[in-house]
Every structure is written in C-alpha cells, then in structure tokens.
N, C-alpha and C positions, 0 to 999 in steps of 0.2 A: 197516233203516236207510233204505236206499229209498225206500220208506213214508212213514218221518217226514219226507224231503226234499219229496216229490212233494205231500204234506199242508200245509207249510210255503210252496212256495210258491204253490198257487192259494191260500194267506190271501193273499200278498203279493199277487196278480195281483188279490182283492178289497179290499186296502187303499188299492191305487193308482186303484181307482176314488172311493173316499173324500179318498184325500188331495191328488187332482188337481181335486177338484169342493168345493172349499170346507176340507178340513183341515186344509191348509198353507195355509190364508188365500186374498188373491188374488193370485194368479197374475200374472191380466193387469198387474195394475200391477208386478210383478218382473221382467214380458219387457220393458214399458216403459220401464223405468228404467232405462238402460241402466249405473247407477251400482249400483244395487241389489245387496248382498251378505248372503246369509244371517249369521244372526248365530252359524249352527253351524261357519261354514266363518271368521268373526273368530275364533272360538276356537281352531281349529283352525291358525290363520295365525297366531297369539300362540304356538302351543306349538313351530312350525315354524319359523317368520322366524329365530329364531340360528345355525342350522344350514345355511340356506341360503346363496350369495354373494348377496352386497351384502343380505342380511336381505332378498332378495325370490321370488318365486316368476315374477317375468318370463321368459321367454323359457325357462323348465324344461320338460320333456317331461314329461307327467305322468299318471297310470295314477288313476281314481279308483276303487275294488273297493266294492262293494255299493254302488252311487249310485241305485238306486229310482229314484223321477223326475226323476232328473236336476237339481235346485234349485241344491243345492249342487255340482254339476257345471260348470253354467253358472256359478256364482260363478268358480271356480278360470280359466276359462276369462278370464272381465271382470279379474280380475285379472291377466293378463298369459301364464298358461302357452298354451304350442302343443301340439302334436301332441296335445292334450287326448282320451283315451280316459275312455269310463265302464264299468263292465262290472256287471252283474245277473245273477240264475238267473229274473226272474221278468218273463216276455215282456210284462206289459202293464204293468209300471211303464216296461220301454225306450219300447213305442209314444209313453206320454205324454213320456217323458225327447227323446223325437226330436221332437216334437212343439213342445215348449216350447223344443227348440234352436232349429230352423227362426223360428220367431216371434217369435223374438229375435236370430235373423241370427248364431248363434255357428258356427262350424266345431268342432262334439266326434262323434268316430266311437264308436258305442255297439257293444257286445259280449253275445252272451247266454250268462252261462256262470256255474258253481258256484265264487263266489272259490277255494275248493281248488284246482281244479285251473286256473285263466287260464293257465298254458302253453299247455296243450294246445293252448287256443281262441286261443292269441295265438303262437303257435311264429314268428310270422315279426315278431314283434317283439322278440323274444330281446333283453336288455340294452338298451334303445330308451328305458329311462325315468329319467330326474333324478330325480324324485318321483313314490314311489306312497303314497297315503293312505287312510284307513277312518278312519270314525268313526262315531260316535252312533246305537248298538243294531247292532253288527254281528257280533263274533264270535260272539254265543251263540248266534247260529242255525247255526254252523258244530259239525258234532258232532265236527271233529277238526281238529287246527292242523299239523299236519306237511308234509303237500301245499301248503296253503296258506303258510307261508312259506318254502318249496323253490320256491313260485310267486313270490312275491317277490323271494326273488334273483336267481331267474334272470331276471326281468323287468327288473331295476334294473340302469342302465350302474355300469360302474366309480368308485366315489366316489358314487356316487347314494342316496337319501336314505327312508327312507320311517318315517310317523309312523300309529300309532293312538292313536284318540284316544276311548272307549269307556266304558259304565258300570262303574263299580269291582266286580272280583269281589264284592266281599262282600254286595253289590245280591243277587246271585243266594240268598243265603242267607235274606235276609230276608223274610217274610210282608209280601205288596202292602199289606196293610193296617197295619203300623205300622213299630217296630223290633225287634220279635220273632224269631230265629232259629230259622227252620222247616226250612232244608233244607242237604244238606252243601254246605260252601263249597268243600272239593273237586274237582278237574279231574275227569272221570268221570261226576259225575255228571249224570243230564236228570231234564226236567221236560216232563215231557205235561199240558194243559189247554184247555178249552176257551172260548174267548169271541166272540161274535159282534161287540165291537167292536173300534174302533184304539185308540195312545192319543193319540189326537188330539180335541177338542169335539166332542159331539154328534154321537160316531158309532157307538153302541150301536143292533144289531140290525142294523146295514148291512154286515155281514161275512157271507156266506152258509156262508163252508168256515169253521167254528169250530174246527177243527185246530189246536192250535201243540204244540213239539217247542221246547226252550233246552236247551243244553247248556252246563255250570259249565267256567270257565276259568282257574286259578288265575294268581296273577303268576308262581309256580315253572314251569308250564307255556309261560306265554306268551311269556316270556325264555329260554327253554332250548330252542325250538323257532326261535327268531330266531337266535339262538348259534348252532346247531348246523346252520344255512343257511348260517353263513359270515357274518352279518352280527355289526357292532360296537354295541351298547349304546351308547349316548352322553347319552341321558338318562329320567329315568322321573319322572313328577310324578304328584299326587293333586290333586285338586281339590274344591272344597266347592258346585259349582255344575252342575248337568246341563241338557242339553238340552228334556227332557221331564219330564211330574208322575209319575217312576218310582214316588216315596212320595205318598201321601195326603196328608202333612201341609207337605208343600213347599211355598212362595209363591215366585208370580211377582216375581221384581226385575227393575224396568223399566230399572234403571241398568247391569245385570249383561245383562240381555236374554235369562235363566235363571232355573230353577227353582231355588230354595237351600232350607235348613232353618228355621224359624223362631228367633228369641234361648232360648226358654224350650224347644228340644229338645238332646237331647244332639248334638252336633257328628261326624258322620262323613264318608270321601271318599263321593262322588258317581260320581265319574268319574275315572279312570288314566287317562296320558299315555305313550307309549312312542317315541323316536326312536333310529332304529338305522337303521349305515352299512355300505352295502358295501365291503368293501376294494379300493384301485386294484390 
C-alpha cells in the first residue's frame, strides 16, 4: 500500500508541474485579480453558505485537505476565511501553492501531509477549525477513510462545519470511455493504471511517473466513517455538473462554468455533496 501512495504522489508532484505552467490556465492573472475565485471553490460555497453564520465563510478558521496548488486555497482565503491552512502529501504541488500565496499577498500556512492522517501533522491545532473542506477528485486517492475522518473531528472546533464536495461514487464504476459499468462500485475496491497525462488540455506525455492507484468509496462508506467520528449529517446532494471532462462525452457550459452531460445522454449524478457537523 505504500507503494501505491509513494507512486501516487510523485504523478501528483508531476501534475503540479503541468497544472502550474499552463493547465490550470493562467495563473498570473488569478494572483492579479485580487477578486478572482475559482469556479470549483463557487461550487463548493453554494453547497456550504447554509450551514454557515450569516451564509458566509468570513472570519471562519478554516482547514483546506488535498489543496494541490493551492488555486482554490487562495480562493477560500479572498473570500474572507483566516487562519487559512492548506495541507497536501505531494511536496511540489505546496512549493507552487506557497508560491502563488506569496504573489498574491494571502497569508495561508501550507502543511505536507497524507489527508488520513493531518492530526498527526497538525496536533497543535487540535479543534482550531470552523470549516474543513475537500473537493474535486479527492478521496479516491485515499485508499481508506477512517483516519481520515477521525482527522477531521478532531481538527474541527466544537459546532464546526466541514463539507466534501467530490466525484459521485458511481464515476468510479464507469469505463473512461462512455457509460458502461466496468468496475465494482464498491468500497474496497482499486484500480491501478497507467497514463502519462493530467486531465487537464494538452497534457499527454508530460507526466513522467505514469503510476495511478484510485480507490472506490461508496456513499455507505463515506457516511458511516463521518457518523462514526462523532460527526452529524446535515446534508447530502447529487449534482449533474463536474468539475472536470471525467466522461468523454461531457460539454463545457459556460453558464454553469462545468462539465455536464449532453440533452441526448442518459442523465446521471456527476458529483455528491456531503455537510456534516461537529457536536458542541
């Protein structure tokens, strides 16, 4: 298991060379703008604003778990949170995450560590956070959820809040190439494969570690490992719009500022929404 971690993330430490030099667009005009917010972290602010006070994420402490380069980090930060933490396992996505903070004048302290376990790596922020959040392609690189949200509660103050917001398990069952059910949908189950790009444009052959390792996470799983942290359920949503061109046949809506399904395919979720509360 090891193995598939240490394989996992020098891709990532090779994605971040990708998605810092053109995959995520540009950049420079995102440090500029000082207005600028990803449109993964609108989404993520849409499924969170009711659960929050006054429907804002101002002045909240807040924990970001697998933040890669930092994009949507800095978002969270322009919108009002402090004590803004980010945390990664994979050292040269933080370089560039610390990198794009400074250039952009944010105050966020980055962490290097395996979301499982951020106590360990954050013991002296024990309960320190209003809001912790994940989202878009995060857990299936986690080959097990238990640590991971025992990491959670114990990070999250009393009353504090935290949302994922994630490809829909049934993604994981599906063949890249259409809607064909190739593989168990499952908790349990992985998937080893190899590809030398991201999925981000024009980045085939620019991946040198063609390692990847996903691991299937069912909603039974997902909810029963938050439950059983001591945290409250308070809401769970599906949604018909993703981040990334997870499917082939997905079209960009400019209006949605996401991938969706085309009219003339059959309709399924994209992406699952999870908000769960610690108790005071």
């Amino acid at each position: 298991m090891s193995q598939d971690i240490n394989e996992n993330r020098s891709n990532w430490d090779d994605r971040a060379d990708v998605h810092a030099n053109g995959g995520y667009g540009d950049l420079q005009k995102l440090i500029e703008d000082e207005h600028a917010i990803t449109s993964t972290v609108k989404r993520d602010l849409a499924v969170l604003s009711p659960y929050l006070p006054k429907h804002s994420i101002k002045d909240q402490r807040l924990l970001h778990l697998q933040c890669h380069i930092g994009t949507d980090t800095l978002s969270w930060w322009r919108l009002g949170a402090k004590n803004v933490h980010g945390l990664d396992f994979s050292p040269n996505s933080l370089n560039y995450a610390k990198k794009i903070a400074k250039k952009s004048g944010a105050k966020i302290n980055y962490v290097q560590s395996d979301a499982r376990y951020a106590v360990k790596e954050m013991s002296d922020q024990l309960a320190s956070f209003d809001v912790i959040v994940t989202s878009a392609g995060t857990i299936t690189w986690l080959p097990d959820l238990n640590d991971w949200a025992q990491s959670i509660a114990d990070l999250l103050a009393p009353g504090g809040v935290f949302m994922v917001r994630d490809n829909h398990p049934l993604l994981f069952a599906l063949d890249n190439e259409g809607l064909e059910i190739v593989a168990d949908y499952f908790s349990g189950t992985e998937v080893s494969y190899e590809s030398n790009a991201s999925y981000t444009p024009d980045s085939a052959g620019k991946i040198k570690h063609t390692h990847n390792h996903n691991w299937a996470h069912d909603f039974a799983e997902i909810t029963h490992v938050l439950i059983a942290a001591g945290l409250t359920i308070e809401a769970i949503g599906e949604e018909q719009i993703t981040d990334w061109k997870a499917l082939p046949m997905l079209k960009f809506s400019e209006s949605d500022e996401g991938w969706v399904l085309p009219d003339d395919q059959p309709h399924i979720p994209l992406t699952f929404s999870i908000v769960a509360r610690k108790k005071i």
